[in-house]
C-alpha positions as CSV (number, residue, x, y, z in Angstrom):
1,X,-117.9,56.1,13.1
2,X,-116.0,52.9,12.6
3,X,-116.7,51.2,14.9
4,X,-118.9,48.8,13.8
5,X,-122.6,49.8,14.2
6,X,-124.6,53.5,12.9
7,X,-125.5,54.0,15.9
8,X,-124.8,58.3,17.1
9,X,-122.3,58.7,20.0
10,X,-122.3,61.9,22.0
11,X,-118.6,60.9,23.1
12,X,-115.4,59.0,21.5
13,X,-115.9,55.5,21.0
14,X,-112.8,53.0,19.7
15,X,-112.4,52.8,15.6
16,X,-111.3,49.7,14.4
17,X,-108.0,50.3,13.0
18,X,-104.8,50.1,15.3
19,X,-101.5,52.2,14.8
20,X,-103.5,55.4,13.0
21,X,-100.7,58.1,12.4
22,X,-103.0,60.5,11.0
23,X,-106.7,60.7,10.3
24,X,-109.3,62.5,7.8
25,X,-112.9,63.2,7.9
26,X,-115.2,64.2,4.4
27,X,-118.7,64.4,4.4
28,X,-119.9,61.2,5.3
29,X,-116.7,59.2,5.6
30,X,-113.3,58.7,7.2
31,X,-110.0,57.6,6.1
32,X,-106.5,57.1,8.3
33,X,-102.9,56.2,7.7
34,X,-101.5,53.1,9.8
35,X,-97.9,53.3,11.0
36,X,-97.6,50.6,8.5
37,X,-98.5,53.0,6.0
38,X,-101.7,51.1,4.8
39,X,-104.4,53.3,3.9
40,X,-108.0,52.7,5.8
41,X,-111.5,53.8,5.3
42,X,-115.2,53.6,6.7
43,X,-118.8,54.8,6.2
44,X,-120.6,56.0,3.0
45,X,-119.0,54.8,-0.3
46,X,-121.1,56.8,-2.7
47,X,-119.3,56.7,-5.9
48,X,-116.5,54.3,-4.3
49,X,-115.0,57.0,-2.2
50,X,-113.4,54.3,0.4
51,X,-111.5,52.9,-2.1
52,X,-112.6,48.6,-2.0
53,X,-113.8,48.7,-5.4
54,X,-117.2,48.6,-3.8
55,X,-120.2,50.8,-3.2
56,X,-121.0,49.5,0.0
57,X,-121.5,51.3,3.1
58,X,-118.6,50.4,5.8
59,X,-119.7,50.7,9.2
60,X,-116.3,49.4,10.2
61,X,-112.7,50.3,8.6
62,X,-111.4,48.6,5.0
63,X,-108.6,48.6,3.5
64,X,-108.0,50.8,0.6
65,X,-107.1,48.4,-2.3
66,X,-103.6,48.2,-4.1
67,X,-102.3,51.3,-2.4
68,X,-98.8,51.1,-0.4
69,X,-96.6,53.0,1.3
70,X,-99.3,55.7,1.9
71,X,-98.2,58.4,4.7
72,X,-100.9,60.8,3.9
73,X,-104.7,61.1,3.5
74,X,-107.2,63.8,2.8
75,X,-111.4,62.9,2.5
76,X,-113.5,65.0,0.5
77,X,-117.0,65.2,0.5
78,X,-117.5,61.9,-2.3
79,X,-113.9,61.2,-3.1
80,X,-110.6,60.9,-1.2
81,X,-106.7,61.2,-2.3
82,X,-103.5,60.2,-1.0
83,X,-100.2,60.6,-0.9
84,X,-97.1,58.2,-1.4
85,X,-93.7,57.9,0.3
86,X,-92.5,58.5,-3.3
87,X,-94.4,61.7,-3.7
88,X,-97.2,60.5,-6.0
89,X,-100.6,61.3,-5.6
90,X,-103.8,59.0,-5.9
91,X,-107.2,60.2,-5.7
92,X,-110.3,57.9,-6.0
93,X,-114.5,58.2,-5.7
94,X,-116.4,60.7,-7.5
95,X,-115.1,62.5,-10.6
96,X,-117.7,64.4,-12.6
97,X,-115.6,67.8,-11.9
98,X,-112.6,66.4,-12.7
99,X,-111.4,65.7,-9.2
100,X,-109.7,63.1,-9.5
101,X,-107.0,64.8,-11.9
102,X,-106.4,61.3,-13.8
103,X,-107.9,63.2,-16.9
104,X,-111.6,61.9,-17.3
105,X,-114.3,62.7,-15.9
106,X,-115.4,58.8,-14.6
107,X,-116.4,57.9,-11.6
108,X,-113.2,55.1,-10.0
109,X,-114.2,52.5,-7.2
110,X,-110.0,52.0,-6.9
111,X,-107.3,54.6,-6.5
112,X,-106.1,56.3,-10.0
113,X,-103.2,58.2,-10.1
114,X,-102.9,62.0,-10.7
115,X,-101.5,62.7,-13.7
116,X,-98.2,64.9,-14.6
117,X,-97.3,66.3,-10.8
118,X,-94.8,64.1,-8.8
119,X,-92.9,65.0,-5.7
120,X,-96.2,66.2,-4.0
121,X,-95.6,67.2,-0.2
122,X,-99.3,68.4,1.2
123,X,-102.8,67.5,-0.9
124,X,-106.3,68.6,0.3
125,X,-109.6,67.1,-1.0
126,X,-112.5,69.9,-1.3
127,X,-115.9,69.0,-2.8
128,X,-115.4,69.7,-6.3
129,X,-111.6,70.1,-6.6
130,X,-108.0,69.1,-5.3
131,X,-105.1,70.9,-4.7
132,X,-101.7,70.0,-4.2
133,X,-97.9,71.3,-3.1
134,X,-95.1,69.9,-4.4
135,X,-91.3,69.9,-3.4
136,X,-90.3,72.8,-5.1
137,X,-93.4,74.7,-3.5
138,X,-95.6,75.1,-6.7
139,X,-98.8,74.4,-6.3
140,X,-101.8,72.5,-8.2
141,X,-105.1,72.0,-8.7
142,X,-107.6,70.3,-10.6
143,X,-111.2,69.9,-10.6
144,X,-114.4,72.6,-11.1
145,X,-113.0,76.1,-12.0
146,X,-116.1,78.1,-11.0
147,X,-114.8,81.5,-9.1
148,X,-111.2,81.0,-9.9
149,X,-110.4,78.6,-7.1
150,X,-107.9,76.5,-9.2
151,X,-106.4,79.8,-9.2
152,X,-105.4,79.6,-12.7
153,X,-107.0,83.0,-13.8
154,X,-109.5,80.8,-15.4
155,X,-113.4,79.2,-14.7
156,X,-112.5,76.4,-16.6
157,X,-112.8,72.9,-15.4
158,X,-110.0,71.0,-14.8
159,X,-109.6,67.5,-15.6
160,X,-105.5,67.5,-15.3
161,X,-103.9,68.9,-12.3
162,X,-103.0,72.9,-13.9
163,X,-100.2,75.2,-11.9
164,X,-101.4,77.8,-9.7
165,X,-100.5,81.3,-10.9
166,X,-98.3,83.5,-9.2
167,X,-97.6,81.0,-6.2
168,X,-94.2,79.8,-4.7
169,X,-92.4,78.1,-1.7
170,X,-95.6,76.4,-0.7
171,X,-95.4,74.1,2.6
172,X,-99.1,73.4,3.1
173,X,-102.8,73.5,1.3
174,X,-106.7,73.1,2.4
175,X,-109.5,73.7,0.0
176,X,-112.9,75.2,0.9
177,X,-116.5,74.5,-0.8
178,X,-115.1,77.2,-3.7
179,X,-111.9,79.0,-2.3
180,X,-108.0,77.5,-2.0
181,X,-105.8,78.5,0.9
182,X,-102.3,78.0,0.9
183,X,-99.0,78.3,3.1
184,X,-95.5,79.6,2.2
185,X,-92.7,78.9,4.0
186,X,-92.4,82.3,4.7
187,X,-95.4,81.7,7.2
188,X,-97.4,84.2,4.4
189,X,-101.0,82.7,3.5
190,X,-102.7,83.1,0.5
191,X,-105.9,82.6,-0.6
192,X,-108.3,82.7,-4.2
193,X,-111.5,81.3,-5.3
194,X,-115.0,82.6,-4.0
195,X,-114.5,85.6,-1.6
196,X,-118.3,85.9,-0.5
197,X,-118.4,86.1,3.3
198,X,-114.6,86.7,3.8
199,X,-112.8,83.4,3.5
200,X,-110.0,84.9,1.7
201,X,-109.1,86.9,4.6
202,X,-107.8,89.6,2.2
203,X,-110.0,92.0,3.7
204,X,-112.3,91.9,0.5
205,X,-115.2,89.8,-0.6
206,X,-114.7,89.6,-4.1
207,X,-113.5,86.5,-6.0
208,X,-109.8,85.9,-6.7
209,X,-109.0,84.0,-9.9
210,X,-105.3,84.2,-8.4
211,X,-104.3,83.8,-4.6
212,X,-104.0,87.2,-2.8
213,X,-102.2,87.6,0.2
214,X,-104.3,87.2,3.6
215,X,-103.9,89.9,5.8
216,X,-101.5,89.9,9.3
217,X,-100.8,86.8,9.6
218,X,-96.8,86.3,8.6
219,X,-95.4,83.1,11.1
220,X,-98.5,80.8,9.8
221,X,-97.2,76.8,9.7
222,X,-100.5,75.1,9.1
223,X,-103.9,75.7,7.4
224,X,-107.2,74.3,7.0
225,X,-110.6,75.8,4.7
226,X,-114.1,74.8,5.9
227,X,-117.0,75.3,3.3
228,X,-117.4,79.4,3.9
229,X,-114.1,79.9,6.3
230,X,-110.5,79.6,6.7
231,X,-108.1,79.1,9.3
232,X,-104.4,79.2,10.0
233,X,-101.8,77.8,13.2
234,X,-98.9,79.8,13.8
235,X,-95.5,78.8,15.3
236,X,-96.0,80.4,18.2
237,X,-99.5,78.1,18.5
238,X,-102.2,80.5,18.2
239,X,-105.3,80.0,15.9
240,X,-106.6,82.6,13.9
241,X,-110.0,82.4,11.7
242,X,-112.0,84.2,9.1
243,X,-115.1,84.3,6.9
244,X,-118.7,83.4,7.6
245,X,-119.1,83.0,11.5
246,X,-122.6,82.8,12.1
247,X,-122.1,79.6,13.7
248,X,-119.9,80.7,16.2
249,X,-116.9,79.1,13.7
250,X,-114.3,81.6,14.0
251,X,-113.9,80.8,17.2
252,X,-113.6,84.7,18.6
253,X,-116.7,84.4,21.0
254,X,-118.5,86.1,18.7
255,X,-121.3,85.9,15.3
256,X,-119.7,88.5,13.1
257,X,-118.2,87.5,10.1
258,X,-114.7,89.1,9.8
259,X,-113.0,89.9,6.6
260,X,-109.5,89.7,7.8
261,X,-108.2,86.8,10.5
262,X,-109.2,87.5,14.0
263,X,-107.8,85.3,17.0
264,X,-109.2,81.8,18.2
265,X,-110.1,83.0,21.7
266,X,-108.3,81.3,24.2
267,X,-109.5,78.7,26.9
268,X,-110.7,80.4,29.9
């Protein structure tokens, strides 16, 4: 948790870094952005996922080595990227998929750039791939192709970032376990990859090697993909879900998976 021990806490206790502007949580480890744009992580460093050319477990926040004017950050479940000022992107940690998009497949205890995409507005970190939007709205991804969630019409692993088919004026991006949800700035969603349980919200639950429009929701400004579900925030503030819900993670009071986005139910 950062804060300097392992020790579980049923409420908030203080991390260690001052000034956070925005904050990440993987699997087992957590990175922020400082108003100084420094880049900061803690807990397991599997595979040098915190970025201090070291494997060893952080119980309080360190610094992510030779990486500056950082203003965004996304943890995946054993490797992390960033974003620059500038628009680059660096990813760092485990690479065996090809996540890292800096063209091999090793492992990196230090941040490695992404190859051949530049200008890059939104990234998201999944388990086994990245995806990314750049300024002109395109969007990439990179990493293990199983069910077509690098939505390039192919299964192929990826070990260079590779443009998503049939996709413009992207704003925003989250990836899933094995799906790829994005924004236009339309306030449209789409979504490809794995469609078991829903998450592609396209009513269906067969895989898309290309994104398919998600049903209903047309004003959407902000997304995020869990491991079997989706969800999107639109302008007017409301929260809408779908996919696998038998934990209650739809948010709709309810256990019932839904196929199409249904409403986060509001505060009583």
């Amino acid at each position: 948790m950062g804060q300097g021990s392992t020790s579980n806490s049923n409420t908030p206790v203080i991390v260690g870094v001052s000034s956070a502007v925005q904050i990440s949580g993987g699997q087992f480890h957590t990175c922020a952005i400082t108003s100084s744009n420094e880049a900061w992580c803690w807990g397991e460093n599997n595979y040098g996922k915190l970025g201090d050319n070291s494997s060893t477990q952080r119980n309080s926040p360190v610094k992510v080595t030779n990486l500056i004017g950082v203003n965004f950050i996304s943890a995946g479940a054993n490797h992390t990227c960033a974003l620059q000022v500038n628009g680059n992107a660096w990813c760092w940690g485990y690479n065996y998929n090809g996540q890292l998009g800096d063209g091999t497949n090793d492992n990196t205890y230090l941040p490695h750039q992404v190859n051949n995409i530049a200008g890059i507005v939104d990234i998201s970190a999944g388990a086994e791939h990245t995806c990314a939007v750049d300024n002109s709205g395109e969007a990439w991804c990179w990493g293990d192709g199983s069910y077509g969630k690098l939505g390039d019409d192919h299964s192929l692993q990826r070990d260079n970032p590779v443009q998503v088919n049939s996709f413009s004026q992207g704003t925003k991006i989250a990836v899933g376990q094995n799906h790829s949800c994005a924004v236009k700035s339309t306030g449209r969603v789409w979504c490809w990859g794995n469609g078991n349980n829903g998450r592609l919200g396209n009513g269906l639950t067969d895989d898309q090697w290309e994104p398919v429009q998600v049903d209903s929701l047309d004003t959407a400004s902000e997304n995020t993909a869990g491991d079997t579900f989706s969800c999107a925030l639109t302008s007017q503030g409301r929260a809408w879900c779908w996919g696998f819900n038998f934990h209650g993670q739809l948010g709709d009071g309810t256990k019932a998976q839904s196929n199409i986005p249904v409403e986060v139910a509001q505060p009583q």
